[in-house]
C-alpha positions as CSV (number, residue, x, y, z in Angstrom):
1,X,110.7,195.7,28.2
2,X,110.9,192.3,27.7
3,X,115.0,190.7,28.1
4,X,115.7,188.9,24.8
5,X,116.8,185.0,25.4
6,X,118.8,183.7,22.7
7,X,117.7,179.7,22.3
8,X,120.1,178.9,19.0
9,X,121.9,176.3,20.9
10,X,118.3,174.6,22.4
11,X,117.0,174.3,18.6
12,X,120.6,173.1,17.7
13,X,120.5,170.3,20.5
14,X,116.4,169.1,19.1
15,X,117.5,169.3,15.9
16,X,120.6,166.5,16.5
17,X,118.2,164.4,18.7
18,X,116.2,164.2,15.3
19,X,119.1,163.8,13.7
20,X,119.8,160.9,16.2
21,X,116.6,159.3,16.1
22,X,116.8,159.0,12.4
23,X,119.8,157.0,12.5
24,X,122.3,159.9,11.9
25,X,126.1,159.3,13.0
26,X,128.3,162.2,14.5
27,X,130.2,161.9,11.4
28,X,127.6,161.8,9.3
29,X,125.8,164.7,11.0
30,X,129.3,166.6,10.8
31,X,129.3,165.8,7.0
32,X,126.0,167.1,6.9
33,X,126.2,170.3,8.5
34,X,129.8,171.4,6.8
35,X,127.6,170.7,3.1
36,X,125.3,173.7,4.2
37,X,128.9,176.1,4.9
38,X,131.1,174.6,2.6
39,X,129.4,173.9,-1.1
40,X,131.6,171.1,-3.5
41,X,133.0,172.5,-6.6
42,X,130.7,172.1,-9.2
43,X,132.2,169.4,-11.6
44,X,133.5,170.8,-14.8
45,X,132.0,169.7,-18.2
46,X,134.0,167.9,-21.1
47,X,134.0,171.2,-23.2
48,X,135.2,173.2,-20.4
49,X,138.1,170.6,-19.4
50,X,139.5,170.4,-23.2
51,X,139.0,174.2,-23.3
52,X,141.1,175.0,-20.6
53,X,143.7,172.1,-21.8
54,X,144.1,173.9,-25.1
55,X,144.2,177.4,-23.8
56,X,147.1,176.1,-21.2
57,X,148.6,174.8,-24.6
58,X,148.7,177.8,-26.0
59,X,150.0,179.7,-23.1
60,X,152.9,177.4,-22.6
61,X,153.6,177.8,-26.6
62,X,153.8,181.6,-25.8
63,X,156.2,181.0,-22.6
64,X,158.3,178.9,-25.0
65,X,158.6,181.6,-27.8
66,X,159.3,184.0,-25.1
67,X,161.9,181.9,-23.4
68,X,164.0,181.2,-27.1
69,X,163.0,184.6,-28.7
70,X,166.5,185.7,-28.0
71,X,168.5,182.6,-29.2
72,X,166.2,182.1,-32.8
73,X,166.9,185.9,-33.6
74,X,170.9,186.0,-32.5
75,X,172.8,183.8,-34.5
76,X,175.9,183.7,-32.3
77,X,173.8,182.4,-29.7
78,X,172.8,178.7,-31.6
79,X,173.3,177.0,-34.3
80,X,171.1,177.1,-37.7
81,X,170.4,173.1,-35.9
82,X,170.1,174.0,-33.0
83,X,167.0,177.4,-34.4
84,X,165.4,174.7,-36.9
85,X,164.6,172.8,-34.1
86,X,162.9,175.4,-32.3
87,X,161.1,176.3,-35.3
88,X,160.3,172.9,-35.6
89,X,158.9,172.5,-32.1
90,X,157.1,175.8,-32.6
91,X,155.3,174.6,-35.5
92,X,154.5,171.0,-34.2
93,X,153.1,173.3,-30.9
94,X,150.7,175.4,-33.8
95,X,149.1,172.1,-35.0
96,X,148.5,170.5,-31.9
97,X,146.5,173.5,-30.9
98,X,144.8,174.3,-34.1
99,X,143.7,170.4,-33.9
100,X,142.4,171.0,-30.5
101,X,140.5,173.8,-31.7
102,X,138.9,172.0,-34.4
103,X,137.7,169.0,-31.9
104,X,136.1,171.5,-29.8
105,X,134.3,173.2,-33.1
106,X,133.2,169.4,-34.5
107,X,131.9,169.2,-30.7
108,X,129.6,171.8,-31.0
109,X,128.7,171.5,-34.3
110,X,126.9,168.0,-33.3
111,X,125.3,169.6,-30.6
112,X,123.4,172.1,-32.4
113,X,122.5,169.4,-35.2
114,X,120.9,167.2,-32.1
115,X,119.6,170.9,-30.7
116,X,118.1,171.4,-33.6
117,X,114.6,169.7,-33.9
118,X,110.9,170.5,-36.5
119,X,112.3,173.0,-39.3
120,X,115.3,173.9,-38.1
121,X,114.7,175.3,-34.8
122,X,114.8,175.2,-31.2
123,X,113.0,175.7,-28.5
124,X,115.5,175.4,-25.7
125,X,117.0,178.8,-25.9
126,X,118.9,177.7,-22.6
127,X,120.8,174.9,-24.8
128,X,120.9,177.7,-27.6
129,X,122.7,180.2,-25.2
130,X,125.2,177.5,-24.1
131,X,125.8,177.0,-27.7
132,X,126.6,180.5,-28.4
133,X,128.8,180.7,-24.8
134,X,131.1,177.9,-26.5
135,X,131.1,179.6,-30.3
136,X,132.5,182.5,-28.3
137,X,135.0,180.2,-26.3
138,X,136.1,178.9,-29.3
139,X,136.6,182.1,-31.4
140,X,139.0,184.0,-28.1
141,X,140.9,180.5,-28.4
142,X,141.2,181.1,-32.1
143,X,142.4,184.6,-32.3
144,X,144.9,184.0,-29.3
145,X,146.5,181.0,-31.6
146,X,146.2,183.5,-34.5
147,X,148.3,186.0,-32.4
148,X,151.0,183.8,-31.3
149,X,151.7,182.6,-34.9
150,X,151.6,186.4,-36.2
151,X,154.7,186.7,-33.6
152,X,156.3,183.8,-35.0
153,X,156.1,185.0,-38.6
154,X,157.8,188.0,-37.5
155,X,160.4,186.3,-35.5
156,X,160.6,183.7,-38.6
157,X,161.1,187.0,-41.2
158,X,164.1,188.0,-39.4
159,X,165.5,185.3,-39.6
160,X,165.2,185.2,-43.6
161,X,166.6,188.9,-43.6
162,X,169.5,187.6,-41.6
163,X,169.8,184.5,-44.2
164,X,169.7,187.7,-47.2
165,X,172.6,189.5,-45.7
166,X,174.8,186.8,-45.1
167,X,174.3,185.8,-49.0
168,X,175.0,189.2,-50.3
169,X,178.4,189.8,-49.8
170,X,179.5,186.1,-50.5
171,X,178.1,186.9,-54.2
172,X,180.3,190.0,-54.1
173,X,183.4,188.2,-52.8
174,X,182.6,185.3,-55.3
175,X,182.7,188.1,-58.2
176,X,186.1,189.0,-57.1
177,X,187.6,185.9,-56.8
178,X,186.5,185.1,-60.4
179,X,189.0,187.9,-61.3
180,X,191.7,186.6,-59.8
181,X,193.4,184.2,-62.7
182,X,193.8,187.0,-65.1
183,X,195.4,189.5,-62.3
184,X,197.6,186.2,-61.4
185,X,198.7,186.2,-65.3
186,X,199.3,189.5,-66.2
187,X,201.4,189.5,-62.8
188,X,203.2,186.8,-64.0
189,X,203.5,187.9,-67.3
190,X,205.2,191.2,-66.3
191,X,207.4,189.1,-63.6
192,X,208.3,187.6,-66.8
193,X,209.2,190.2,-68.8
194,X,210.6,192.1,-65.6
195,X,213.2,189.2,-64.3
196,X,213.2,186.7,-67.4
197,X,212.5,183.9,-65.3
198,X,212.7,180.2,-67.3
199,X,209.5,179.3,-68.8
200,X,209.4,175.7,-67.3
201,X,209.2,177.3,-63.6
202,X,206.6,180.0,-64.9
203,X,204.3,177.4,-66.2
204,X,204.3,175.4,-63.1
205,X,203.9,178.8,-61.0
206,X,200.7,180.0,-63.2
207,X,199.4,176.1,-63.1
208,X,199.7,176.1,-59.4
209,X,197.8,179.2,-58.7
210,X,195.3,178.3,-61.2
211,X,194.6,175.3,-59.2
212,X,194.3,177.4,-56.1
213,X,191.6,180.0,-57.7
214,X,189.7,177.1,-59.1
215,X,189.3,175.1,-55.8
216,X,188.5,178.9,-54.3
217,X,186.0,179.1,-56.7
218,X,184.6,175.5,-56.3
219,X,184.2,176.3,-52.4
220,X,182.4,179.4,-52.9
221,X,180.3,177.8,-55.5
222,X,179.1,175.4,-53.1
223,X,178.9,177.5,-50.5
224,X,176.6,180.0,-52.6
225,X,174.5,176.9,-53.3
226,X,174.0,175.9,-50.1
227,X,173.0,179.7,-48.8
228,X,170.3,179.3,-51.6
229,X,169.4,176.2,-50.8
230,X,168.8,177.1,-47.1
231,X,166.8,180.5,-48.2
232,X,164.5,178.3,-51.1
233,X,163.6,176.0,-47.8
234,X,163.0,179.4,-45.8
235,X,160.9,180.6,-47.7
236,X,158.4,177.4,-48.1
237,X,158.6,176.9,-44.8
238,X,157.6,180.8,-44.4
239,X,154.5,180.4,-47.2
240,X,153.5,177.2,-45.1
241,X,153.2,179.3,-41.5
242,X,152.0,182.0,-43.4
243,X,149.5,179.9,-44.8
244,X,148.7,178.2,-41.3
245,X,148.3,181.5,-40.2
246,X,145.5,182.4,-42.6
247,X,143.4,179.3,-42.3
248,X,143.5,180.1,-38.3
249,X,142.3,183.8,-39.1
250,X,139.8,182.6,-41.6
251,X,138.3,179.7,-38.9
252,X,138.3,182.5,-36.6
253,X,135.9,184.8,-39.3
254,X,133.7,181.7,-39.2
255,X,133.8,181.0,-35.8
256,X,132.7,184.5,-35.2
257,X,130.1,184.4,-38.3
258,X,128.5,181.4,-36.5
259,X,128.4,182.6,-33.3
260,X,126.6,186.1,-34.6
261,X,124.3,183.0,-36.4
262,X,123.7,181.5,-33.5
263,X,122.8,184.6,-31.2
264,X,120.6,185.9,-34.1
265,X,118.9,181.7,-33.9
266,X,118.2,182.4,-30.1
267,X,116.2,185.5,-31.1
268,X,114.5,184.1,-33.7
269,X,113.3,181.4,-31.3
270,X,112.1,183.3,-28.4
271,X,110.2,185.3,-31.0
272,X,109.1,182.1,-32.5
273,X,107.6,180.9,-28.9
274,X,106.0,184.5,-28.3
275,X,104.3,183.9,-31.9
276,X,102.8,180.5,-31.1
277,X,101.9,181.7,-27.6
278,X,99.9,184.0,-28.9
279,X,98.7,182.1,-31.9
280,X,97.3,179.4,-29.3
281,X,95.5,182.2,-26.9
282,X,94.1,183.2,-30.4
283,X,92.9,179.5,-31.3
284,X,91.4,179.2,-27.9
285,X,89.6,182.3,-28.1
286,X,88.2,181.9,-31.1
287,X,86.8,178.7,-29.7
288,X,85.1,180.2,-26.8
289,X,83.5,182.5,-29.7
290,X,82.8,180.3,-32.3
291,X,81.1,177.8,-29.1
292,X,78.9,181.2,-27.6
293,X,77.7,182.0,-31.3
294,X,76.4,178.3,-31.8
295,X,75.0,178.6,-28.2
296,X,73.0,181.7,-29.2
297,X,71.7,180.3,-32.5
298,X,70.5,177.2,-31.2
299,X,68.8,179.0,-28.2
300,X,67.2,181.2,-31.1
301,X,66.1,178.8,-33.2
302,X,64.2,177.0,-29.8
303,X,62.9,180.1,-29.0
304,X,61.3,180.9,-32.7
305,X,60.5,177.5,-32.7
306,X,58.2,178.0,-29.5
307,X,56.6,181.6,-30.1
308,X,55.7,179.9,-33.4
């Protein structure tokens, strides 16, 4: 049996003296050769960039819900300043995304208008498909928006029941202390009656705690009006996210209508292509007929021509 040679370095040595004679650096051969091992990292595209950029958005909105969860829902740990701002940050975070998400679907929406080319259709399914990839893209970045605001309407309707039992027993102690100037006069009346104490000092008594029940009344007046004021502003700003929320589930629906549309479009237009491929072997064979039958008619029109 033959002994095997192994010549990998000889045909690596002829190939750099091509290399060479080409005009072919060591560095530029090195270059060369590490190209075949090592493949470059295929550029991303536009789409995919601002894809990515919103769904690191949106993460980051999570991590920053997660981080404050504790300190919106305790109210010993902030201040009602100190949780508006979160909420406020919270919701500027919601429209920043949802306005990324709408670039992306304007984006795509152009592109299948230029796609689209005689009646409607296309005939690059590979564009089609690519179309459909980024409906779908934009539909998981839609319900994952939608999920993060449902958790904020929860963490936002906690806070509103907190704002309801805080009011509740300040309009009981509110009913009391409207009670208090008749128990303060018949107490005075029967300290009256009991000790005979001189009208002139009674009167100034009675006057004195009547202007103590009225400036208790006064603060718990206001007080009660700004708890009501603060849940009035609750709840719009509740129906507003609420409302946010639905407009991001109801672009999601179409987002997913479209992109069942779209994948239904690709199969219409590979069927499409199969019908006018064989609509075109069709013409062509009815040509070769239609040429064979005039063929034989003129041959036997020569031919009765001549035996006549």
């Amino acid at each position: 049996m033959a002994k095997i040679r192994d010549r990998t370095e000889d045909f690596k040595d002829a190939v750099r003296q091509s290399a060479m004679s080409l005009g072919y650096t060591e560095s530029k051969l090195a270059a060369t050769m590490a190209s075949f091992i090592i493949h470059k990292r295929r550029e991303r595209s536009a789409f995919t960039k601002a894809a990515l950029k919103t769904l690191e958005s949106i993460e980051a909105l999570e991590q920053f819900m997660r981080k404050h969860r504790k300190d919106y829902v305790d109210p010993l740990r902030t201040t009602e300043q100190e949780r508006d701002s979160i909420e406020h940050e919270v919701t500027a975070f919601i429209k920043t995304c949802k306005e990324q998400i709408d670039i992306l679907q304007v984006g795509i929406t152009e592109e299948e208008k230029k796609l689209k080319g005689w009646l409607g259709l296309s005939a690059d399914s590979t564009n089609a498909d690519t179309i459909a990839h980024k409906q779908g893209v934009v539909l998981i970045l839609s319900e994952k928006l939608h999920s993060v605001t449902t958790q904020f309407d929860q963490l936002r309707a906690i806070r509103f029941q907190e704002a309801i039992n805080r009011v509740t027993p300040r309009r009981k102690l509110n009913q009391s202390a409207s009670s208090i100037p008749v128990d303060n006069s018949n107490s005075n009346v029967e300290f009256k009656e009991s000790n005979e104490v001189p009208g002139e000092h009674l009167r100034v008594q009675q006057q004195h705690l009547d202007d103590e029940t009225r400036a208790l009344q006064l603060e718990l007046t206001s007080l009660l009006d700004a708890v009501q004021q603060t849940e009035t502003k609750m709840v719009e700003m509740s129906a507003l996210n609420h409302l946010i929320s639905t407009h991001v589930l109801q672009q999601a629906q179409q987002i997913e209508h479209l992109y069942e549309q779209a994948v239904i479009a690709t199969e219409n237009v590979q069927l499409g292509n199969k019908e006018l491929a064989q609509a075109i072997q069709r013409n062509s064979s009815s040509r070769t007929f239609l040429v064979l039958f005039l063929f034989v008619l003129t041959f036997s029109i020569l031919f009765l021509d001549w035996y006549s």
